[in-house]
C-alpha positions in Angstrom: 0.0 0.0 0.0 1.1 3.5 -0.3 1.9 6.3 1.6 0.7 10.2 1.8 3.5 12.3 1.2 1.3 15.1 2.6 2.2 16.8 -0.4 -1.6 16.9 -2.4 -0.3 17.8 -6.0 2.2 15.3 -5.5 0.2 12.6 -4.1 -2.3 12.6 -7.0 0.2 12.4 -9.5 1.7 9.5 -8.1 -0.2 8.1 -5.5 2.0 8.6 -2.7 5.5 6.4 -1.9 5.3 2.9 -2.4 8.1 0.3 -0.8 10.6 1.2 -2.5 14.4 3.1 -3.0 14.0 6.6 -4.5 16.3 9.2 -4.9 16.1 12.8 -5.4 18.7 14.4 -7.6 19.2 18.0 -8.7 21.6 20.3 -8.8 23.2 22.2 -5.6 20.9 24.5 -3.5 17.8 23.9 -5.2 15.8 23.0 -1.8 16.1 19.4 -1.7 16.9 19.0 1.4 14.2 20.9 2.4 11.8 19.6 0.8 12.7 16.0 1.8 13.0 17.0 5.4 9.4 18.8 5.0 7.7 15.3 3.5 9.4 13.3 6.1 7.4 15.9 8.9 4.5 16.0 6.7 4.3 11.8 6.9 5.1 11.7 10.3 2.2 13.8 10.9 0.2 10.8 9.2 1.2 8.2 11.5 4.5 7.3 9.5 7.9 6.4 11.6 10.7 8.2 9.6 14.1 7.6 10.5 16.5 10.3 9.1 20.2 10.0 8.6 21.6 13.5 7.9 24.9 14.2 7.4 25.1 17.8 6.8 22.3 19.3 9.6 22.7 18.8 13.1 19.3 17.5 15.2 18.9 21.6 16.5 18.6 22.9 12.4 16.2 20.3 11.6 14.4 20.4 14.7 14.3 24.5 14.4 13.3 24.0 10.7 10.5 22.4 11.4 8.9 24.5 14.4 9.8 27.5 11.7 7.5 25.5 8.9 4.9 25.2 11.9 4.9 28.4 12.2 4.7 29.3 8.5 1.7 27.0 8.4 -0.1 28.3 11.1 0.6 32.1 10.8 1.0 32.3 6.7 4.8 32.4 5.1 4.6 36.3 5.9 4.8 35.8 9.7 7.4 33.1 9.3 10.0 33.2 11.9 13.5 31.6 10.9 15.3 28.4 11.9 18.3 30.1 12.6 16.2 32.9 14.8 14.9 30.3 17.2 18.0 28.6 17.2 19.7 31.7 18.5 17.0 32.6 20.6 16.5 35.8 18.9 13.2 34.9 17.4 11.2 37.2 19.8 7.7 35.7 19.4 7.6 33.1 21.7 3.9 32.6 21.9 4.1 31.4 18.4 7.2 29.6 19.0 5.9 27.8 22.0 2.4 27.2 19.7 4.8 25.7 17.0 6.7 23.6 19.3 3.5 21.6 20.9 2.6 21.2 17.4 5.8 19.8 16.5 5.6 17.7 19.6 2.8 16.0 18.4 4.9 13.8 16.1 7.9 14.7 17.2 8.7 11.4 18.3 7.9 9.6 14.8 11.1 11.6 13.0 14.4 10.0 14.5 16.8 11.7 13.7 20.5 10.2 13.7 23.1 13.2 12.8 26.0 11.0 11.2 28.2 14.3 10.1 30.4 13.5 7.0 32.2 10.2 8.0 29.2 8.1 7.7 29.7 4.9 5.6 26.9 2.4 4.2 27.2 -0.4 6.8 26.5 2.4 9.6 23.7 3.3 7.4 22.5 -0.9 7.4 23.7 -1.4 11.1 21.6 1.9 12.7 18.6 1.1 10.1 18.8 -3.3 11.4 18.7 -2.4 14.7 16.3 0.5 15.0 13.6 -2.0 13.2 15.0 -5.1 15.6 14.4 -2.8 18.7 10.9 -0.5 17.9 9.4 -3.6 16.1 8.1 -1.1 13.3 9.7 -0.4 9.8 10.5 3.1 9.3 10.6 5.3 6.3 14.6 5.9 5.7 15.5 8.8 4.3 19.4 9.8 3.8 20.8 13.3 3.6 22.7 12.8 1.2 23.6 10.1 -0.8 27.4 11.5 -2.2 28.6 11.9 1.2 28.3 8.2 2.1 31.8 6.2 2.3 32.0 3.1 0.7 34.8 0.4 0.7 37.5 -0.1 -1.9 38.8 2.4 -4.6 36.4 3.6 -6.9 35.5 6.5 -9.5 32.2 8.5 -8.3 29.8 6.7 -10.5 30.7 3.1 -9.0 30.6 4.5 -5.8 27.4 5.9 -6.3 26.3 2.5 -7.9 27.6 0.6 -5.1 26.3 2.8 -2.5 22.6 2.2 -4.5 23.0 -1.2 -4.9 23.6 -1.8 -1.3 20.5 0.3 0.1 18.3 -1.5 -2.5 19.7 -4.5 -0.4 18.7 -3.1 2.6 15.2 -1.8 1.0 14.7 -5.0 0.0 15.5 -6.8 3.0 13.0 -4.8 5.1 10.2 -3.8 2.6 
């Protein structure tokens, strides 16, 4: 069966996610990141248990960047308050901020986040993703941020790193579901 990306354009085009590896290419700054982090929220929202390797934010950016989308969604994109405002505390609203964060809350504790930082290789990847599933007894949606950053063993040119790297989490997709 499928899952709501909580994106509705997106959803009836495709009929959400199925089981499945996809990736999501494009060229540098174009939001992917953001919008990846954003549909992981969105499906934890549903009901869906996301686990979230990300190798360039820390757990306080992505947390912050989600109570700042809260707050866009509450308040309009005009009375948006950034990540990097609450992070530093110099956000001033804090009725809106405390408003965001008990929404966040709500599903808070479906996005695991595991902040690898740049030395994270593909068995970390299987080991983290084996043992989360062995120790919550649910499957989670795996999303990882981002794929060229991920070591792999042996000496290689980009593209057969990049094809072993895909091969191997196909592995692991396929092994879970």
């Amino acid at each position: 069966s499928s899952k709501e990306t909580g994106f509705t354009k997106l959803d009836q085009e495709t009929g959400g996610l199925y089981s499945g590896l996809y990736i999501v290419g494009a060229v540098s700054s174009l939001g992917k990141t953001t919008f990846i982090h954003q549909m992981a929220d969105q499906m934890a929202e549903r009901g869906e248990t996301i686990l979230y390797f990300s190798m360039e934010q820390s757990r306080s950016e992505m947390v912050s960047k989600s109570i700042s989308r809260q707050i866009a969604k509450t308040y309009g994109v005009n009375s948006n308050i950034s990540s990097l405002k609450i992070r530093k505390g110099t956000a001033g609203d804090d009725g809106k901020i405390y408003e965001a964060m008990m929404k966040y809350q709500e599903y808070a504790e479906k996005v695991n986040i595991v902040q690898t930082g740049f030395s994270s290789d593909i068995s970390f990847i299987e080991n983290v993703t084996n043992t989360f599933i062995q120790e919550k007894g649910v499957t989670p949606i795996v999303v990882i941020d981002y794929l060229q950053i991920i070591d792999i063993e042996g000496n290689m040119t980009d593209r057969q790193r990049i094809d072993g790297i895909i091969k191997k989490l196909k592995k692991i997709q396929l092994q879970h579901g």
